[in-house]
C-alpha positions as CSV (number, residue, x, y, z in Angstrom):
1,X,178.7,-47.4,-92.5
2,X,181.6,-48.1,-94.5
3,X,181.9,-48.0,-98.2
4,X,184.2,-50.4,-100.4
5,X,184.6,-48.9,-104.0
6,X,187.0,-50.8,-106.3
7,X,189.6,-48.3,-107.5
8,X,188.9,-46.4,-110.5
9,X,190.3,-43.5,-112.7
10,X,188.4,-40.7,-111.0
11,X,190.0,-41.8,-107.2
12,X,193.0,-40.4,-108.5
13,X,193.0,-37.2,-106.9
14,X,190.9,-37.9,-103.5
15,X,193.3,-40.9,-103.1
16,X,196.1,-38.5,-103.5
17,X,195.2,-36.2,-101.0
18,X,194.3,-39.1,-98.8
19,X,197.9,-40.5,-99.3
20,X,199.6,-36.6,-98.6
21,X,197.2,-36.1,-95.7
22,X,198.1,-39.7,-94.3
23,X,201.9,-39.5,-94.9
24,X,203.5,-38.6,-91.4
25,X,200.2,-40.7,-90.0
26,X,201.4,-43.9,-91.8
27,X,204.7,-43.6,-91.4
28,X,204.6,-44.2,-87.7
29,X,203.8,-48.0,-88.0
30,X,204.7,-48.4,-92.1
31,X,207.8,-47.4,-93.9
32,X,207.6,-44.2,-95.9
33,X,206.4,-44.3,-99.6
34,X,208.8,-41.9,-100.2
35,X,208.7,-38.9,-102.3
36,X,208.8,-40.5,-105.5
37,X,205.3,-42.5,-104.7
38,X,204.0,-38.7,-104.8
39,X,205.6,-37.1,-108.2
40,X,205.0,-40.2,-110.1
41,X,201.4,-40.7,-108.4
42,X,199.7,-39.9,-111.4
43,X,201.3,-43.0,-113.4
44,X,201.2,-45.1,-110.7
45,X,197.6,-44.9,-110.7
46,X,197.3,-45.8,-114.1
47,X,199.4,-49.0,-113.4
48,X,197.5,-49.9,-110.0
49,X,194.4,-49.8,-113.0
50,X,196.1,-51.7,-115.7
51,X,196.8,-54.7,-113.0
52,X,193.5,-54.3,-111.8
53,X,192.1,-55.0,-115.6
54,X,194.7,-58.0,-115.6
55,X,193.0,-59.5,-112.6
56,X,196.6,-59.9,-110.4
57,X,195.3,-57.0,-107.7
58,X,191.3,-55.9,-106.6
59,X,192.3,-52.2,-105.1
60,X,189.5,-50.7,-103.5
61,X,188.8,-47.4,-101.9
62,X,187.5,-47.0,-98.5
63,X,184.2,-44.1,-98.4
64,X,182.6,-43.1,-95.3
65,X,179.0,-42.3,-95.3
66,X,179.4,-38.5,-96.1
67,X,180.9,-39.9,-99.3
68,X,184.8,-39.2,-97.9
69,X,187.4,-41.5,-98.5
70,X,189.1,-42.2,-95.4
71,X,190.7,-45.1,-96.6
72,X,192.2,-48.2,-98.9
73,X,192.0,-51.9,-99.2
74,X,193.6,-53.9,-101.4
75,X,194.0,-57.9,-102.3
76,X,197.0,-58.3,-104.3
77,X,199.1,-61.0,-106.0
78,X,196.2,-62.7,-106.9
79,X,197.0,-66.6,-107.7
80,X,195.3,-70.0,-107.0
81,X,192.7,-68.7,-105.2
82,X,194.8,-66.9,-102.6
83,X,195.3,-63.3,-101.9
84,X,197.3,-60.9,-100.0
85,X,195.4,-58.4,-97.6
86,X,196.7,-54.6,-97.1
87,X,194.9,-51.6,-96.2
88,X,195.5,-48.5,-94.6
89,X,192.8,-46.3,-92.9
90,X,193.8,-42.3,-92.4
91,X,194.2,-40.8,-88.9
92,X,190.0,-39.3,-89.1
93,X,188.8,-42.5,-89.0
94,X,191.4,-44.5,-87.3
95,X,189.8,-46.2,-83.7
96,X,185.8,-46.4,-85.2
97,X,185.8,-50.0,-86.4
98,X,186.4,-48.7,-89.9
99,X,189.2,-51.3,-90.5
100,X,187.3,-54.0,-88.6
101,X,184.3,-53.6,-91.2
102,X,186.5,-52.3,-94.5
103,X,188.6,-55.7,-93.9
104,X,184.8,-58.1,-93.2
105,X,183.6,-56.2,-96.8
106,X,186.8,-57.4,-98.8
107,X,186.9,-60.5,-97.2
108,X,183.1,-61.2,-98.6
109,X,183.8,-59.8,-102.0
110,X,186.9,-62.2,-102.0
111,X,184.3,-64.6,-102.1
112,X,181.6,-63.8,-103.9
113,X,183.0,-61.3,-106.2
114,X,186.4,-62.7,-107.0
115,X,185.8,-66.7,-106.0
116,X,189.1,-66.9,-103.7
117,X,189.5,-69.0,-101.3
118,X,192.2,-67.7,-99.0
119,X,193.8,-64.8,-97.9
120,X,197.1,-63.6,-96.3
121,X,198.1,-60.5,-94.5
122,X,201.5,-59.6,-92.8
123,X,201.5,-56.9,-90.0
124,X,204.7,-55.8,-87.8
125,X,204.6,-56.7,-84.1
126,X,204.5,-53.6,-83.0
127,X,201.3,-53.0,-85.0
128,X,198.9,-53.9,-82.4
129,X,196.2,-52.3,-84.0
130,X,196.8,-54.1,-87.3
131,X,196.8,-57.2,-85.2
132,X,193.9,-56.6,-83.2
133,X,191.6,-55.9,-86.9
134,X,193.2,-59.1,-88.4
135,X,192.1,-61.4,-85.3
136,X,188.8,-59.5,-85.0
137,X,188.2,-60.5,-88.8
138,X,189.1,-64.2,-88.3
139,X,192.5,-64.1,-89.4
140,X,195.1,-66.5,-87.5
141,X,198.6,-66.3,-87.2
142,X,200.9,-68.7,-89.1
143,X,204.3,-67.8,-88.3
144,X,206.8,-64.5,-87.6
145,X,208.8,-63.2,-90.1
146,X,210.7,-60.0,-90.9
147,X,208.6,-57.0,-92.3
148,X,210.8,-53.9,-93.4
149,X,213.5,-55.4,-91.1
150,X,211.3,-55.5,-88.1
151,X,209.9,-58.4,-86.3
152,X,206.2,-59.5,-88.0
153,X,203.5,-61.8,-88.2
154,X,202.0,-63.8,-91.1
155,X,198.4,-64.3,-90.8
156,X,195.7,-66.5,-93.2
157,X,192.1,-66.5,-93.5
158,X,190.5,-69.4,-94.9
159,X,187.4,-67.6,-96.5
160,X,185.4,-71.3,-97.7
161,X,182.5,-71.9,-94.7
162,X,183.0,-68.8,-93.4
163,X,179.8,-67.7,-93.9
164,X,181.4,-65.4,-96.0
165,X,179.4,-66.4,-99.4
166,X,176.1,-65.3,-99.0
């Protein structure tokens, strides 16, 4: 069972230590956050919160069912009705279907929680398992582009009649 909880003050910490634990993990298929994302966590937070409030992001934590967080999920630049997708899930969980379902659960709060009506993700080519969640969830591809400077794919999801909304 997987757990969405949108971000909040008191994730600072575990999502720290999920982002330290994470770091060589993430860095194999996304470029490093670099050492300043870790000093300056603390303030970061606080401005992840503040866009959150202004309604341009919807960051959410992923929880397993001991109450862990093995996880993130976010939907930023919110506009029009369209979103952009990014999550990561940490190296415990990786390979259970925890993406798969974290990526369903955002997809159906897109829609009934924060009335969007499309969503966008962008994976590198050589992210196969990125790939495999987004087509899994009913994303399709819409055109390659550079990611990071390496080759990637643009996906959408069109979230009206996808069943999504109830």
């Amino acid at each position: 069972m997987v757990i969405l909880e949108r971000l909040r003050p008191d994730h600072a910490e575990a999502l720290l230590a999920f982002e330290r634990e994470n770091r060589r993990y993430f860095a194999r298929s996304v470029p490093d956050r670099g050492d300043a994302y870790f000093t300056g966590f603390a303030a970061r937070h606080r401005a992840l919160l503040a866009e959150q409030d202004a309604g341009a992001c919807h960051f959410h934590v992923v929880v397993d069912e001991k109450g862990e967080l093995v996880g993130r999920v976010n939907l930023v630049d919110v506009a029009d009705g369209c979103a952009e997708l990014g999550y990561r899930i940490g190296e415990r969980a990786a390979g259970r279907g925890v993406a798969t379902a974290a990526v369903r659960e955002v997809s159906r709060l897109a829609v009934v929680t924060y009335r969007l009506a499309e969503l966008t993700a962008v994976t590198t080519l050589d992210n196969a398992a990125s790939m495999t969640v987004l087509a899994r969830t009913g994303f399709t591809a819409v055109g390659e582009e550079i990611v990071d400077g390496r080759p990637g794919r643009r996906y959408r999801l069109r979230l009206a009649g996808q069943g999504l909304d109830g």
